[in-house]
N, C-alpha and C positions, 0 to 999 in steps of 0.2 A: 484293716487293710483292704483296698481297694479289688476288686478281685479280675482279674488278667483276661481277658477274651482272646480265644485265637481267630484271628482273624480269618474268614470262609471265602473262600474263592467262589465268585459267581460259576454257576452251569450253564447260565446264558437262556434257560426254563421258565418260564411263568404257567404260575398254577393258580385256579381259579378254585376256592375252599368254601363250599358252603355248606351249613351247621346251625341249627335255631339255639343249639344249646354254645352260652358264649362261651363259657370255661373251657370246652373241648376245642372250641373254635383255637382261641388263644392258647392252647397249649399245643394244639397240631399247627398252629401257624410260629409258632418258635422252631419243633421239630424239621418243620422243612425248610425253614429259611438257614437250619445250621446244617446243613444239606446244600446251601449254594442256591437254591429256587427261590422268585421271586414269587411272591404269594399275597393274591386278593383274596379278601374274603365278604361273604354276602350270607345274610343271618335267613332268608327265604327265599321261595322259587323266582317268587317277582323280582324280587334286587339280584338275582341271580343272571336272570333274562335280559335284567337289563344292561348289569355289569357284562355281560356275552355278545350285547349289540351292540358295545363301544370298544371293549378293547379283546385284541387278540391273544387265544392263552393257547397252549400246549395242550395242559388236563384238566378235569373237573372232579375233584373229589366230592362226591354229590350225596346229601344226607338223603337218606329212603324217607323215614317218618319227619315232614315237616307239617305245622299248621298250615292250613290255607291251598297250597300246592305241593303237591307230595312231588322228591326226585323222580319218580315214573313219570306224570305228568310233566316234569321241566325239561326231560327227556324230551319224549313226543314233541315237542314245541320248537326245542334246539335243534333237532333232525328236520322240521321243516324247510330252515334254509341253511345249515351246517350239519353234512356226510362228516367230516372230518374230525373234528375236535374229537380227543380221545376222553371217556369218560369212565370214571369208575365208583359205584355205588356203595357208601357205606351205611349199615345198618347193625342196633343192635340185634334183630331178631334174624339173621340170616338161614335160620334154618327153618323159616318160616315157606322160604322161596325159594327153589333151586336153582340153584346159581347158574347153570347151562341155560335152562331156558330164559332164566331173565337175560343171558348174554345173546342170546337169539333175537328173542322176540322186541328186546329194545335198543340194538343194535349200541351196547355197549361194551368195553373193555375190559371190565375187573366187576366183583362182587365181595365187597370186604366187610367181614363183622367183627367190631369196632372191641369186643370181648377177647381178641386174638390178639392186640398189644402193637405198641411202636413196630415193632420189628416187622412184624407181617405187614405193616402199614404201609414202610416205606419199601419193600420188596415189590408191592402192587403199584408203588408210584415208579418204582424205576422201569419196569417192566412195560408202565402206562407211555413214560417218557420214550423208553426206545421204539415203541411204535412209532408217538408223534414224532420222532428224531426221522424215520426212517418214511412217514407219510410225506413230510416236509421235505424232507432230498426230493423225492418222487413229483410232488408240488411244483419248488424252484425249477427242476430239470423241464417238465412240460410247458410253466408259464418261460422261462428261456428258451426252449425252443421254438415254443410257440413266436416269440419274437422273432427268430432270426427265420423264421419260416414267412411272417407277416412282412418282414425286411428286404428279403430276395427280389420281388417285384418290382420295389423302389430302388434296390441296388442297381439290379441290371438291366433300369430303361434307358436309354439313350437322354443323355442328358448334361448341363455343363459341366466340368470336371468340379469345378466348383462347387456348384449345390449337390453333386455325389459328395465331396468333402462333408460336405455339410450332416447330410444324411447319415454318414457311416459315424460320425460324430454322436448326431443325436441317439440312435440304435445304441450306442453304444454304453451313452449313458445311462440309454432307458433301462438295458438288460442289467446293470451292475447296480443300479441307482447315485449316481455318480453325483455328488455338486457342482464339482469344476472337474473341466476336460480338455484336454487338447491336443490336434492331429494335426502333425507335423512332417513331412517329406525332404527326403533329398531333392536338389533344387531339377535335375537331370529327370527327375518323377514325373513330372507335370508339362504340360506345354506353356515356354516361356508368357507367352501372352496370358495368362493365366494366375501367373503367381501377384500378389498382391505387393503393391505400391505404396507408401516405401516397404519392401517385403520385412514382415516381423523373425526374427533367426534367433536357433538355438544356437552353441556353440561359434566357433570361428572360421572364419572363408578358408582359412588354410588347414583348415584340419576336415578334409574330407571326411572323417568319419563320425563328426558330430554337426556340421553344418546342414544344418535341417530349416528349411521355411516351412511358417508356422501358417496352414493352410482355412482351421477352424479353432474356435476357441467359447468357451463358456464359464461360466462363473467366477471366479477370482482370478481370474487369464484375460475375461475379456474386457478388461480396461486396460492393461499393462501396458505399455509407450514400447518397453523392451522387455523381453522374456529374463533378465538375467533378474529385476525388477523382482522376479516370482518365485523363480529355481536355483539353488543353490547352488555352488560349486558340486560337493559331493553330488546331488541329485543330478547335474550333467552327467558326472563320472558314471553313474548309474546307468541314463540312456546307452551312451555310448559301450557299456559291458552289451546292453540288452542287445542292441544293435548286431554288435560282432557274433554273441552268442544264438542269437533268434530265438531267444523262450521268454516267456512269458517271468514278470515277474512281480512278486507281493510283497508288501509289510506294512502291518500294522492297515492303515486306511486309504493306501495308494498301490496301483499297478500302472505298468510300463506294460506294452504290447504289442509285441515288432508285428509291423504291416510286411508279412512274409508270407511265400509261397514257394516253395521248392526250394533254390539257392537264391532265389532274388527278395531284397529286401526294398520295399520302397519306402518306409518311415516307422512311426511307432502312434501310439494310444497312450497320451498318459492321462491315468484316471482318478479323482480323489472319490473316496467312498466308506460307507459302513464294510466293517471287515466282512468278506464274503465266506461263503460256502465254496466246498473245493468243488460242486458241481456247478456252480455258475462262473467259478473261474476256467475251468474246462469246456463251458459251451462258450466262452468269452472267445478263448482261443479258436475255437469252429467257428465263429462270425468273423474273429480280426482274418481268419485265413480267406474265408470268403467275399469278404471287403475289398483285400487285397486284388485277389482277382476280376471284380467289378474294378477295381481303378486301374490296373495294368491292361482290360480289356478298352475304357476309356480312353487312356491315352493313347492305344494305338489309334484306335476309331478318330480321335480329334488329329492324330498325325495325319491319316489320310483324307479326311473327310472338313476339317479347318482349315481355312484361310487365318496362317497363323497372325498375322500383322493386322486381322482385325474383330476374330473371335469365331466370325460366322462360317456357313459354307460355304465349302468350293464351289463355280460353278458345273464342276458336272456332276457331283454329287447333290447340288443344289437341280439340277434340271431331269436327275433322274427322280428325284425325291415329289416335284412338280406334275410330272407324268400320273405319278403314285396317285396323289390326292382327286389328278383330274378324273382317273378311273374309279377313286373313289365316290367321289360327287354323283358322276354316271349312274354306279351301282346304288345308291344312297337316296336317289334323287333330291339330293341336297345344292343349295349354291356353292361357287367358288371363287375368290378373288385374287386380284394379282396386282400388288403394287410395286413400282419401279421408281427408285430415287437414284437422281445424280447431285452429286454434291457440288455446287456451285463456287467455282472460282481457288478451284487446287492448283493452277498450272500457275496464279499469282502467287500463291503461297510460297509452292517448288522454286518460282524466280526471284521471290525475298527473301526468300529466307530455308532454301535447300530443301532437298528433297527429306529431310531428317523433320523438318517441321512437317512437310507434308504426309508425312507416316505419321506423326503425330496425330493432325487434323483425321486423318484415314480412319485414325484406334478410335480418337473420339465418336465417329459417324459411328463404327460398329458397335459401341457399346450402347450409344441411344438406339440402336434396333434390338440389341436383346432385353433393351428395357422396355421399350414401346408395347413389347408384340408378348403373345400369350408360350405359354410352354408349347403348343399343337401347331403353332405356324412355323413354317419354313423360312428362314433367313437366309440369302446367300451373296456370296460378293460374282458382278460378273466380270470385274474384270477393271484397272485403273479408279475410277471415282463414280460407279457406278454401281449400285446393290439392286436387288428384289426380295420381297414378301408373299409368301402365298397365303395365305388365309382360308382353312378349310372352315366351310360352313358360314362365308361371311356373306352380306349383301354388297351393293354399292355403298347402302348407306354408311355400314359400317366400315365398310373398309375408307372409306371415309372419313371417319372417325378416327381410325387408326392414321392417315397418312398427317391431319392436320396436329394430332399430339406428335409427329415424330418433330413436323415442324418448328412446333411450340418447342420440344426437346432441345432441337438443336439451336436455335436461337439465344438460352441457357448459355451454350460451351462456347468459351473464345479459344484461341490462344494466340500469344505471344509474337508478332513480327519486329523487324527494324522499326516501323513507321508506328509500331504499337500497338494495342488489342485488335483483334479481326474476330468477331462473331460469326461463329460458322454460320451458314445456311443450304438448304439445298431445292431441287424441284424433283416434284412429284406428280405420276401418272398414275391413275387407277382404270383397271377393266374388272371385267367379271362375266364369270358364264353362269344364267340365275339356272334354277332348278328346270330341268329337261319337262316337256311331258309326254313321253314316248310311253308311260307304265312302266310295270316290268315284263310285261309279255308281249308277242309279238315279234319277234324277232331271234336269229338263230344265234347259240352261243358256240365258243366264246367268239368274242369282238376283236376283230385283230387289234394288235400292239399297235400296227399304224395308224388307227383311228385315233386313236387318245395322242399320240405326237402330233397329229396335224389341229386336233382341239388345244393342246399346250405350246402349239405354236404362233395358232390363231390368239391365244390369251393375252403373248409375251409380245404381240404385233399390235396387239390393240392398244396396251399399256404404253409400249412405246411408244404409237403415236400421239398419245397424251402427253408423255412425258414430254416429246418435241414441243407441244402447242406451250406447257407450263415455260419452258428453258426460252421459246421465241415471246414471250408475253411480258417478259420482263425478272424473270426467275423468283425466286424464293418463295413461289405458290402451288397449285396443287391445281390438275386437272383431268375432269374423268371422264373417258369415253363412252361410249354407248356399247351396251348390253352386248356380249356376244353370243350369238345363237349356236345353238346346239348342232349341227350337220347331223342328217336322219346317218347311221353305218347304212353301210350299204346291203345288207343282208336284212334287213325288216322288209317284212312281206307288207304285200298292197291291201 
């Protein structure tokens, strides 16, 4: 008759076994595996070292006497670049060496002689285990924080609400190791200009409490046409709990993750993953809280600070932001540039075909500026069919550069009238104040506020007079004025 196994529940353990002698090998590699431990083994030091530089174990039951490299020596070798890995030495001759100081002096875990039987064997492996069980919390918890600590910077720069979407996305899977992921808001979350076209949606427009626009998405998400595509019936049902209840929740290889802070919720994290540790599910929730607040700080900032009907800034947050950089330049003695686009031929569009296409044309001009231009430049609308660029650290050259790709850009986009396709177009002014050469000395501080307005105003008079020359030339070109000079403050001594 066949003889029955019971079947061993894994420990979720890997133990690294090495022994010259096989028989022993293979009989303590049965012992532990009916134990639930997943167990390599390596017949000497060498195949030990090198089984230790490819894969990851918990312990090392390590023989004392081997030919070639004794366990002391594979010691020594292991500690070079792994503190961690718990190790325990077994010997028949242990009372050869006293077992404290060899725990000392080769910064190991256990000392076991092999004449003391199964029992004693496996009391020194569990023993070994809850160490590395408890090294490994200690581990996860720091490389996790460590993340949400390396993430805070990137969270809370001023940035589009969008590629914050993005970021608290990726953070997010990095900390969990997630495959596929996706961040999803209530539609009221975000600034309508914003949410993505056609918007991808969880649940249904009349069920407030699961209609979420799906704002980022990764792996087995980010091709879906529709989310229903991905996520089950029950797995809605599931948001929708997580939602109302605001915690966190697990099973099996997926978490849900309300983007919550205080009583306000603004969306969830759903994440696919290797089954976590309860301490990375715990700093999970310290970053989703954290998140949350970089995005509910975002969209305040884009409510005051965006022209919602075209992405970019207002202008007065656009002309205080202008100021900023020109006193940067100053301080810096760096260049600075200023380019000014008017969008050519809005007031035909408005009388073909309404002012509703003309918002259209509008959205398109602003998204080719935040495609055009770097993260460090200033975008801002000043007002009807008229925008600016400020370019800290740019020349003429380049700004330049910059104004005939936005060109190139918009010639790209039509849209749609009675009479038929209309390619946008626009014209362009460049100025620029090149780098001062006053030094940094000489002169008393600080510089009044008034000084730098009248150099930001000089900037925004120069540009625009190009921009006239472009618009009376025949339009859809680019023209740049001459260099504007530094005015000495008037506080630099003779």
């Amino acid at each position: 008759m066949a003889r029955k196994h019971r079947a061993v529940r894994s420990s979720g353990f890997v133990i690294a076994l090495v022994d010259d002698d096989a028989d022993y090998l293979q009989a303590t590699r049965i012992l532990l595996e009916s134990e639930g431990h997943r167990t390599l083994v390596a017949a000497n030091g060498i195949e030990a070292l090198d089984l230790l530089s490819r894969q990851s174990v918990d312990l090392v039951l390590l023989d004392y006497f081997m030919p070639g490299m004794t366990g002391e020596e594979v010691v020594a070798k292991l500690r070079q670049h792994d503190q961690t890995t718990q190790v325990i030495l077994q010997t028949g001759y242990a009372n050869e060496h006293p077992p404290r100081e060899m725990l000392r002096r080769l910064d190991i875990q256990g000392y076991y002689d092999k004449s003391e039987g199964p029992e004693k064997l496996l009391l020194w492996t569990d023993a070994g285990l809850k160490a590395a069980d408890a090294i490994g919390r200690l581990t996860r918890s720091r490389r996790g924080l460590r993340s949400i600590l390396e993430a805070s910077p990137v969270l809370h720069r001023i940035q589009p609400l969008t590629d914050l979407y993005a970021d608290v996305l990726e953070q997010a899977a990095r900390v969990v190791g997630a495959s596929s992921a996706l961040l999803a808001v209530f539609p009221e979350s975000g600034a309508p200009a914003l949410v993505p076209t056609p918007a991808l949606i969880l649940g249904e427009p009349s069920n407030e409490d699961t209609f979420l626009v799906v704002q980022s998405r990764t792996g087995r998400f980010a091709a879906a046409d529709c989310m229903a595509e991905v996520l089950t019936c029950a797995e809605l049902e599931q948001l929708r709990e997580v939602l109302r209840l605001g915690t966190v929740w697990r099973q099996d290889e997926r978490s849900i993750v309300p983007l919550r802070v205080g009583d306000l919720t603004l969306g969830a994290l759903w994440l696919e993953h290797a089954p976590l540790h309860d301490e990375v599910a715990e700093l999970l929730q310290v970053y989703a809280n954290q998140a949350t607040v970089a995005v509910q700080n975002m969209v305040l900032y884009e409510m005051a600070a965006l022209d919602p009907l075209t992405g970019v800034h207002a202008r007065r947050f656009f002309e205080n932001w202008m100021r900023r950089e020109v006193r940067t330049a100053f301080r810096s003695q760096h260049c600075v540039s200023l380019l000014m686009l008017d969008m050519d031929g809005l007031k035909e569009i408005n009388d073909l075909a309404g002012h509703l296409a003309g918002d259209q044309a509008l959205a398109m001009v602003g998204k080719v500026l935040r495609v055009a231009t770097r993260e460090n430049d200033v975008v801002g609308r000043f007002g009807g069919d008229e925008f600016a660029v400020v370019l800290p650290q740019t020349d003429a050259d380049g700004a330049a550069s910059v104004g005939e790709r936005l060109l190139e850009l918009l010639r790209e986009r039509s849209i749609v009238l009675p009479d038929g396709p209309r390619v946008l177009s626009g014209s362009v002014g460049v100025s620029t104040l090149p780098a001062h050469g006053f030094g940094t000395e000489g002169f008393d501080r600080p510089i009044p506020a008034s000084y730098f307005q009248a150099m930001s105003e000089a900037l925004l008079e120069r540009a625009d007079g190009a921009l006239y020359v472009a618009k009376a030339s025949g339009k859809n070109r680019m023209c740049t004025a001459e260099p504007v000079g530094w005015a000495a403050p008037t506080s630099i001594r003779a």
